[in-house]
Backbone as CSV, one residue per row, in Angstrom:
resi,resn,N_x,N_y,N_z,CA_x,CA_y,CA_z,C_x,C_y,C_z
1,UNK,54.264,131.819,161.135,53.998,131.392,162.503,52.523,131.022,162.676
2,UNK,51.422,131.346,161.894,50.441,131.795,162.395,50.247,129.836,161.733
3,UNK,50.492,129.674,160.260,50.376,127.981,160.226,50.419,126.950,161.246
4,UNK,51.935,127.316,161.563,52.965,126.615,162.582,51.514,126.653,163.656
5,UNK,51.345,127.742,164.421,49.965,127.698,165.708,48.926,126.764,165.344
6,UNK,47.920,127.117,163.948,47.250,126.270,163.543,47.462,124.842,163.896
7,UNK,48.831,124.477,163.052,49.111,123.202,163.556,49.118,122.363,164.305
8,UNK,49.606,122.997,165.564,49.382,122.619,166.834,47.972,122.570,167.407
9,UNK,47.539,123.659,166.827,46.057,123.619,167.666,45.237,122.916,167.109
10,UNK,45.362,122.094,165.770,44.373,121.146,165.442,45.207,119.836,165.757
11,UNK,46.102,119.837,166.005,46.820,118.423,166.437,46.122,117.927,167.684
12,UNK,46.137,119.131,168.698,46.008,119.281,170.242,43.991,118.759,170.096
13,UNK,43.453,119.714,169.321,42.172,119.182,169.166,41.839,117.744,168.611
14,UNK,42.243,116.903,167.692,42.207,116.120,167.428,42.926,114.981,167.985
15,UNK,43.728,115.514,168.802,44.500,114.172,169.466,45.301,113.775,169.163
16,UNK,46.056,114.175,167.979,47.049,113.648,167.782,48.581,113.638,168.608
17,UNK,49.207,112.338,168.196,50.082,111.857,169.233,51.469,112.110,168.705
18,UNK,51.739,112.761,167.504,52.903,113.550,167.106,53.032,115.018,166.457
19,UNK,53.608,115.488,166.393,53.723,116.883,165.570,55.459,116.886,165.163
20,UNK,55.230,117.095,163.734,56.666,116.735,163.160,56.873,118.422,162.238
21,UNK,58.063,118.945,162.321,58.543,120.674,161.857,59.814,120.043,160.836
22,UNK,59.879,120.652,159.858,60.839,120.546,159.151,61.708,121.729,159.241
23,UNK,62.622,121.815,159.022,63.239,122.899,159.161,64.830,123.104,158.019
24,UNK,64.696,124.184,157.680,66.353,124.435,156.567,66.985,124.852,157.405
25,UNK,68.248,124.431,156.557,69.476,125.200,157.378,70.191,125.288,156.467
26,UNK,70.801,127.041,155.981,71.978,126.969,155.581,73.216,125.716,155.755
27,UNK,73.636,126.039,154.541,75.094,124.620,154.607,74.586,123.404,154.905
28,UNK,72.808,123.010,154.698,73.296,121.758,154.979,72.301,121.518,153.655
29,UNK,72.266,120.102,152.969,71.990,119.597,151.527,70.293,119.160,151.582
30,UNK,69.783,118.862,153.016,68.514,118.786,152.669,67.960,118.847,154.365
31,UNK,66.540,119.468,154.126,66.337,120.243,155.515,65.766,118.572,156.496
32,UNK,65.992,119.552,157.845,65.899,118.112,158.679,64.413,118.090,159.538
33,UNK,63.521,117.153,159.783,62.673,117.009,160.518,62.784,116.532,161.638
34,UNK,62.297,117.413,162.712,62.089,117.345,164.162,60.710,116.604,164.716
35,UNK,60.723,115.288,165.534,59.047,115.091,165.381,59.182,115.424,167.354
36,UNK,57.543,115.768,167.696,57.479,115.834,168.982,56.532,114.845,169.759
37,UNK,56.407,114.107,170.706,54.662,113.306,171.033,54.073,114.463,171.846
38,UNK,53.003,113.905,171.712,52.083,114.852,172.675,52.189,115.428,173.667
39,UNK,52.690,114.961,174.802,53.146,115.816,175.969,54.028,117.001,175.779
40,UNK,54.926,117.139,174.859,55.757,118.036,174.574,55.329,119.130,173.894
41,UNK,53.654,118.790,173.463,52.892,119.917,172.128,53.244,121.599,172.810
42,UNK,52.867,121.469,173.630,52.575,123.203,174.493,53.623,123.272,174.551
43,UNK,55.252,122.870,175.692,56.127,123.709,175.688,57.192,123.212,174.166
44,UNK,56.428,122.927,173.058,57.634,123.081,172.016,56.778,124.312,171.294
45,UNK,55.719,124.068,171.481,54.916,125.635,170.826,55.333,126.647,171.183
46,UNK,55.632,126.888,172.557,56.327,127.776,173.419,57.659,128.490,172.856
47,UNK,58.057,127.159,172.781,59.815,127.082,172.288,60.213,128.089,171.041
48,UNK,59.165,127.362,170.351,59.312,128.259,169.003,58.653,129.480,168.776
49,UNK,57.300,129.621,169.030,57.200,131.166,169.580,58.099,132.119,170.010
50,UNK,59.529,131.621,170.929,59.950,132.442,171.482,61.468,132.302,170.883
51,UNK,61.241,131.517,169.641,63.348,131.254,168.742,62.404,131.703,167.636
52,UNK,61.336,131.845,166.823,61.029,131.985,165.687,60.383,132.919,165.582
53,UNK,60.663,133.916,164.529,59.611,135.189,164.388,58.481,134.956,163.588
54,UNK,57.919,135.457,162.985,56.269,135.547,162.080,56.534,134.862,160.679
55,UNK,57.776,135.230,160.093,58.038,134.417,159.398,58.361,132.852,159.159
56,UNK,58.832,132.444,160.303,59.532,131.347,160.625,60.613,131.531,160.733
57,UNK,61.382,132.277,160.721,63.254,132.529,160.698,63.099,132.513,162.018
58,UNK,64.554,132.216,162.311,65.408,131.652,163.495,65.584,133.332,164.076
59,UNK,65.358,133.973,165.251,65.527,134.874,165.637,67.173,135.094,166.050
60,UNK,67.476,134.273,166.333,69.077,134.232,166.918,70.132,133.917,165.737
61,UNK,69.762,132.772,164.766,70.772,131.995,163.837,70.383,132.316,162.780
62,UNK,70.807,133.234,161.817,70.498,133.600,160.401,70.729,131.961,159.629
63,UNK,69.676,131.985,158.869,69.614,130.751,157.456,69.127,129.444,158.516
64,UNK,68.269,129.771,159.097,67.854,128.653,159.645,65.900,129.146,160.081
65,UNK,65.102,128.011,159.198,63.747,128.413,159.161,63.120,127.379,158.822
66,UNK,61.626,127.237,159.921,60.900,126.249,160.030,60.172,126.714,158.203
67,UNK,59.737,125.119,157.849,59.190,125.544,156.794,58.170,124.655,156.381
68,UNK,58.109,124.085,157.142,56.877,122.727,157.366,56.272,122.036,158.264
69,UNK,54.898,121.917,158.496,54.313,121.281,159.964,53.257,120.393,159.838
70,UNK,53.704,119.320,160.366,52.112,118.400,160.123,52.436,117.729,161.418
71,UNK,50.529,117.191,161.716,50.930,115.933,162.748,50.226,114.483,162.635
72,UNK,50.380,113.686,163.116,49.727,112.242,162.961,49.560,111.287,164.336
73,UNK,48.473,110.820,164.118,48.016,110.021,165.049,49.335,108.279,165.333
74,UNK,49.952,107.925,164.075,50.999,107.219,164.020,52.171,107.578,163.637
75,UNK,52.886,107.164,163.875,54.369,107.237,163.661,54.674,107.686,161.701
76,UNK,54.221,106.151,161.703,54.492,105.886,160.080,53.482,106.743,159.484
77,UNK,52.669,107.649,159.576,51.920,108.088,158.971,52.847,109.505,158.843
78,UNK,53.057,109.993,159.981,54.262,111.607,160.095,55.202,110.709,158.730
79,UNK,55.884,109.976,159.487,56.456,109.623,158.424,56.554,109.547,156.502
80,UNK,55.653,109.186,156.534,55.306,109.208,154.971,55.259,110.329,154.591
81,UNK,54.059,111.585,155.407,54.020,112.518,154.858,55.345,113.853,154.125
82,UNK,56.382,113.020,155.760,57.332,113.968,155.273,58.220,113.417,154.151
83,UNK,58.316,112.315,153.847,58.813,111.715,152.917,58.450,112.819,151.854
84,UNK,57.602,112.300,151.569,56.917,113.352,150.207,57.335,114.776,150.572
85,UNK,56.762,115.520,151.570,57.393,116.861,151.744,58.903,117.326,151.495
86,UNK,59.678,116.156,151.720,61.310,116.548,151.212,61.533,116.178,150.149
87,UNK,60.651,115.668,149.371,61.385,115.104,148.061,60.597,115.843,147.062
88,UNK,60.035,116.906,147.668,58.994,118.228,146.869,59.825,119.811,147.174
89,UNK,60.747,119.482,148.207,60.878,120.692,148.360,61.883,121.579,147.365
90,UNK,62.144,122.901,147.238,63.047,123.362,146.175,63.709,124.081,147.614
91,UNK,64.708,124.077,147.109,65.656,124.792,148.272,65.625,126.228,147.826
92,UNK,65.524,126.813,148.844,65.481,128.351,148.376,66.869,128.939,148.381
């Protein structure tokens, strides 16, 4: 969690105009990315603070955990990065 905060709070400082979370899920073949724009930074920080514990696990839904956070000033830039981030990841 404490990344995940980071994240946000240098997004929020720097301005950036997306923040993108990857997230696993049991049963499914490759984890999915959530992106947010800026207006949404604080209450999705919120959000997950209050569904995600310290670890990142899903407080309510077992096998479901944030496991990646970046943000970008463009679209295609979130983009790319996560490209690479899913095609690195090992499924646990």
């Amino acid at each position: 969690m404490k990344d995940l905060e980071r994240c946000f709070k240098q997004a929020k400082r720097q301005g950036a105009c997306y923040i993108g979370v990857v997230i696993e899920m049991d049963g499914f073949e490759k984890p999915e990315v959530i992106v947010n724009s800026y207006e949404n930074f604080q209450s999705k920080l919120e959000y997950y603070r209050k569904t995600y514990d310290e670890d990142c696990n899903h407080k309510y839904s077992k096998g479901i955990k944030l496991i990646a956070c970046n943000y970008a000033f463009e679209f295609n830039q979130l983009e790319e990065d996560f490209i690479y981030i899913l095609n690195n990841i090992e499924r646990r």
